[in-house]
VOGU-3710 file (C-alpha; in Angstrom, 3 decimals, decimal comma):
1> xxxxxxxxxx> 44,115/15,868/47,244  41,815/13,796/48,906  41,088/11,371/46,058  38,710/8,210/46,217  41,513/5,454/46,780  42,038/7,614/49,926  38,592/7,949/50,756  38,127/4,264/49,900  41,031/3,033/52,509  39,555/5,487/55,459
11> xxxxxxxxxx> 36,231/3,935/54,999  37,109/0,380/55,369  39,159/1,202/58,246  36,439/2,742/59,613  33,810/0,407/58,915  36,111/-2,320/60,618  36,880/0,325/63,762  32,459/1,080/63,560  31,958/-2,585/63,780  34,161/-3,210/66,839
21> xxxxxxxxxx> 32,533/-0,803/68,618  29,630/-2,712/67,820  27,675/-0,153/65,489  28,218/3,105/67,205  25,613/5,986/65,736  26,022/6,255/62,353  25,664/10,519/62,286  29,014/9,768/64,440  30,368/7,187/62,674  29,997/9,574/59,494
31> xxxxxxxxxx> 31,805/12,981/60,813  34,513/10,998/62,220  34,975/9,944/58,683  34,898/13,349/57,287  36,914/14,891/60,220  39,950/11,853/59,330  39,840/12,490/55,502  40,487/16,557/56,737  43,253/15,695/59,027  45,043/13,780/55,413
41> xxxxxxxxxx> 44,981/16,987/53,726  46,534/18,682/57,229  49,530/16,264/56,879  49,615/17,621/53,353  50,379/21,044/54,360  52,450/20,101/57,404  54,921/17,904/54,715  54,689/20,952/52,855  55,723/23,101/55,579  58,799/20,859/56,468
51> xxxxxxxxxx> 60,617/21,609/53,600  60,475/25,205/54,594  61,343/23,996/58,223  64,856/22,559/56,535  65,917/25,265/54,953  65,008/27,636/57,934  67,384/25,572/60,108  70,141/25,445/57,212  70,156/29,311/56,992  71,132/29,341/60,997
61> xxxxxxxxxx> 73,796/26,789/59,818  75,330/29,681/57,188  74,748/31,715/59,417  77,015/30,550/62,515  79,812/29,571/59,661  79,956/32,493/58,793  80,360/33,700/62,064  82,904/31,126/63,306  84,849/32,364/59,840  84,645/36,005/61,156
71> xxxxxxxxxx> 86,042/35,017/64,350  88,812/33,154/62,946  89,765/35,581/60,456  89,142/33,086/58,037  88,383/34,547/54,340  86,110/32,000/52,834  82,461/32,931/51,264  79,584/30,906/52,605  77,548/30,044/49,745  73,599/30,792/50,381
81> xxxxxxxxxx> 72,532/28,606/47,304  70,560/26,212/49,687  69,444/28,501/51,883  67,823/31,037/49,202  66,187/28,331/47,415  63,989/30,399/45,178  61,391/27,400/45,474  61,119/27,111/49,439  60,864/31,099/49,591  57,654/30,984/47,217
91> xxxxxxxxxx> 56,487/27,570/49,375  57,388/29,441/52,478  55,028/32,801/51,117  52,405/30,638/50,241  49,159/31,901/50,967  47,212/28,857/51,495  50,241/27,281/53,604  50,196/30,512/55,542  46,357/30,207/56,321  47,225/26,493/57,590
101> xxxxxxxxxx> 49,806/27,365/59,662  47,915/30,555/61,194  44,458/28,403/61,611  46,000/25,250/62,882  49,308/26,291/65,033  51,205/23,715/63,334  54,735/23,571/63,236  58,021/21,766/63,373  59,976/24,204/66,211  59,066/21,006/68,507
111> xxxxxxxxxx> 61,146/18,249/66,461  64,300/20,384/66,038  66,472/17,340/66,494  64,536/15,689/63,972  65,322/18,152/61,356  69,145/18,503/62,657  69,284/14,979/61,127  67,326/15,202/57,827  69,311/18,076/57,018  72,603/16,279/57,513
121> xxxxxxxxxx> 71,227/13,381/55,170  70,445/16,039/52,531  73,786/17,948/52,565  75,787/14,394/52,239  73,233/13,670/49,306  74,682/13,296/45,462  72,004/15,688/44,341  72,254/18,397/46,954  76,576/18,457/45,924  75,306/18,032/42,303
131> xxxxxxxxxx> 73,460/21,266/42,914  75,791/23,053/45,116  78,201/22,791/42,682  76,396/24,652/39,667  78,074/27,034/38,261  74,600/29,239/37,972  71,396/27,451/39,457  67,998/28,137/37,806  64,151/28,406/39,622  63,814/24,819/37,667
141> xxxxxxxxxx> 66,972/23,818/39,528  65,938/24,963/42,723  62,554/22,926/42,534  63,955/19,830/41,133  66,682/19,797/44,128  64,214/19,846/46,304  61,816/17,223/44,438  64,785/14,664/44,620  65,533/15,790/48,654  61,532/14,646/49,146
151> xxxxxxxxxx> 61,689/11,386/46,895  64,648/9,728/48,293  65,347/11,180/51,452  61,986/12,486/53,317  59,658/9,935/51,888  62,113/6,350/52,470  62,719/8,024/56,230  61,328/6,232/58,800  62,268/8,402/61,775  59,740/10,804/60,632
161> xxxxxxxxxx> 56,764/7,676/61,694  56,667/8,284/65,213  56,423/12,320/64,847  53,511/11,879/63,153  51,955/9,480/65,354  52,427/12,030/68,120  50,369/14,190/65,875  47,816/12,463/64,591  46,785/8,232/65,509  45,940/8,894/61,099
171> xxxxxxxxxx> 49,323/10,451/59,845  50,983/7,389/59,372  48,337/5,387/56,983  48,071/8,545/55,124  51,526/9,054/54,557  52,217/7,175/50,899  49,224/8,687/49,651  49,696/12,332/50,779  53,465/11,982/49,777  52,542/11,693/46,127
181> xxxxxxxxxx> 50,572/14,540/45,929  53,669/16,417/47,584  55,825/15,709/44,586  53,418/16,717/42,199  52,753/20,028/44,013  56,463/20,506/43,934  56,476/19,605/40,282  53,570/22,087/39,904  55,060/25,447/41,623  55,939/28,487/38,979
191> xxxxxxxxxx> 57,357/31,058/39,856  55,213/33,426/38,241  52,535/32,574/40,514  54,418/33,401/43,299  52,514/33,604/46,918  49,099/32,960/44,990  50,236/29,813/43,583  47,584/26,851/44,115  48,151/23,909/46,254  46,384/20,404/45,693
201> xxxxxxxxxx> 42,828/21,159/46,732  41,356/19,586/50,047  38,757/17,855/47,145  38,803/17,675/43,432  34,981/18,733/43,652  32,019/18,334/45,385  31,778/15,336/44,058  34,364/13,117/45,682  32,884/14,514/49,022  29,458/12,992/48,271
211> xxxxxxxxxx> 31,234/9,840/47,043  32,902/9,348/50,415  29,387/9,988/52,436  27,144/7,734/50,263  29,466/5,223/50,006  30,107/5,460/53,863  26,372/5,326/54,590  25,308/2,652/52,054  27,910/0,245/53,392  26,230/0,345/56,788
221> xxxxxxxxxx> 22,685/0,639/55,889  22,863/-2,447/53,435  25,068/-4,223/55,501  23,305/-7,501/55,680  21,952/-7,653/51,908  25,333/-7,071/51,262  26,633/-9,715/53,281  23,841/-12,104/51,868  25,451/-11,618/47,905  29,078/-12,405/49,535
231> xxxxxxxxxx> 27,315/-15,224/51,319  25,935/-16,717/48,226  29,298/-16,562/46,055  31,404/-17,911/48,805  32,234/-21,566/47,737  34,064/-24,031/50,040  34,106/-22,144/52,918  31,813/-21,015/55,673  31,391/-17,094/55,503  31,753/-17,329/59,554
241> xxxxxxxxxx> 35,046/-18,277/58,725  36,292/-15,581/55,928  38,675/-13,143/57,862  36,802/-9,976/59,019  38,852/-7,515/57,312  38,041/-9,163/54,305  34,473/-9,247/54,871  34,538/-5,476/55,577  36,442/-5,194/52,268  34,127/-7,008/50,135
251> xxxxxxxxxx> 30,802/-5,572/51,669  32,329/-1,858/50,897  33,112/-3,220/47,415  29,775/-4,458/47,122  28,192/-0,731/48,291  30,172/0,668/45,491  29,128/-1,382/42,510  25,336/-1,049/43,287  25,721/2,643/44,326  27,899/4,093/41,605
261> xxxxxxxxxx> 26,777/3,136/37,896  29,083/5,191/36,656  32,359/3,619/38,019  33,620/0,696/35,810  33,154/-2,742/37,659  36,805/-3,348/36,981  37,676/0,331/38,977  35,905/-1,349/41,836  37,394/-4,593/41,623  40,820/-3,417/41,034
271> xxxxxxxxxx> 40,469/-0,759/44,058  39,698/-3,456/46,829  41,790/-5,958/45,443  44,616/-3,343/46,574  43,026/-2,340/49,737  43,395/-6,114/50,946  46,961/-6,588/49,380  47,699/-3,355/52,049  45,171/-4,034/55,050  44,412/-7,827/54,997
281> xxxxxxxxxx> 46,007/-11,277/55,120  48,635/-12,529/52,194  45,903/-14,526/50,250  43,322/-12,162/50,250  43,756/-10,035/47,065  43,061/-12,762/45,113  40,331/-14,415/47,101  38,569/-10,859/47,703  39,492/-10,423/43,612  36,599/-13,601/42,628
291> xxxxxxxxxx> 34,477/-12,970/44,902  33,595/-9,520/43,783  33,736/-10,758/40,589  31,683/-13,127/41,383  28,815/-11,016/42,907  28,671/-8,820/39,833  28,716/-11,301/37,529  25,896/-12,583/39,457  24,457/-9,277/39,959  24,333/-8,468/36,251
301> xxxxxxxxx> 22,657/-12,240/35,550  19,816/-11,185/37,373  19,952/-7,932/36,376  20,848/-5,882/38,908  23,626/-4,568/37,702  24,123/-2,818/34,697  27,382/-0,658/33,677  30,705/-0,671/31,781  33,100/-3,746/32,939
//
């Protein structure tokens, strides 16, 4: 789950964060990385464990209906559709999500109210009447209700911002990311797996892991040569004057096309150019864009540089 446009973003916000703490150790500076891209793939699980939250809180909602309908002699079946979801019971059996919520104590009993009101979003939704109204709902049915619930109800919900603050001061920038990985875990479940079904991996493979730590460490340890290249392709303007996110932005960009021969210059380029649209000022994609550009073009004149474009 944690891919390298994640690991990317939580370096240059930490390079900027290292920097205003005027260079703090860089063994430090390094497991705080690590210990920030871990706490992404905990809001993973914890979105995953929402969902099961939901429908945990729906069933006490059938539940009183039904008794209210007992008590008022009132002959009307409650229908458990929603509340069986066949694709929240597997989600909810999980073994991996089970693990998380054993080894970290996480869960949502705290935000009750919060959940009170996503619920009542969902059961005024198109698609939760849409599927409520089946005449016979399938597994596929049950996962792709609850696909739509997270797409246009959970992930456009801003209430949900300052519950994860309270969690975590890194929830919140992870949030887009993690969210898309959600959705394709939801789009992923069968039932045949049932409790042993996979979630997203914490990495892809070892690999992405030592991405994040030499890029991390090169940035710093070649911070001034770095800077020097930028220096040199900066025209019309004083480096002392570029905004410092940007220089952050360019100097990691920088530590990634000397570092990585195997990355495509235009994978680098294209990567940064994003971070800045995100994290910087309005006219910094495209000014970030040439100067990168320009350092590997310069780069590969003197031959320093050689890979794919």
């Amino acid at each position: 789950m944690i891919n390298r446009t994640l690991i990317r973003l939580k370096i240059v916000q930490l390079m900027y964060a290292y920097y205003q703490n005027s260079g703090k150790d860089i063994n430090t500076a390094e497991k705080e990385l690590l210990f920030s891209l871990s706490k992404a793939y905990d809001l993973y699980n914890y979105m995953l464990l929402l969902m099961v939250s939901i429908t945990r809180y729906a069933f006490t909602q059938v539940e009183h209906k039904e008794q209210m309908n007992k008590v008022a002699h009132i002959d009307e079946e409650v229908s458990h559709r929603f509340v069986d979801n066949r694709f929240v019971s597997q989600l909810e059996s999980n073994n991996q999500l089970q693990e998380f919520v054993e080894t970290k104590k996480k869960t949502w009993n705290d935000d009750i109210d919060y959940i009170k009101k996503i619920h009542a979003d969902i059961i005024e939704s198109d698609f939760y009447k849409d599927y409520m109204a089946l005449e016979k709902a399938t597994y596929a049915d049950d996962r792709e209700v609850w696909r739509q619930i997270y797409k246009h109800i959970i992930m456009k919900d801003e209430r949900i911002d300052d519950i994860l603050e309270e969690q975590s001061l890194y929830w919140n920038d992870d949030r887009e990311i993690v969210d898309t990985f959600v959705l394709k875990t939801i789009k992923r479940f069968n039932p045949e797996n049932g409790a042993d079904q996979e979630l997203v991996p914490e990495y892809k493979d070892i690999e992405d892991r030592e991405f994040a730590v030499r890029l991390f460490r090169r940035t710093i340890m070649n911070d001034e040569y770095y800077r020097s290249l930028i220096g040199k392709c900066v025209k019309n303007w004083e480096f002392n004057r570029l905004a410092y996110m940007d220089v952050i932005i360019m100097q990691t960009a920088v530590a990634e096309l000397l570092s990585f021969p195997q990355i495509p210059i235009s994978v680098t380029i294209n990567e940064y150019v994003e971070i800045a649209k995100w994290y910087s000022t309005p006219k910094s994609s495209s000014y970030v864009n040439g100067i990168i550009d320009a350092v590997a073009k310069m780069l590969q004149h003197e031959n320093k540089l050689t890979k794919p474009n």
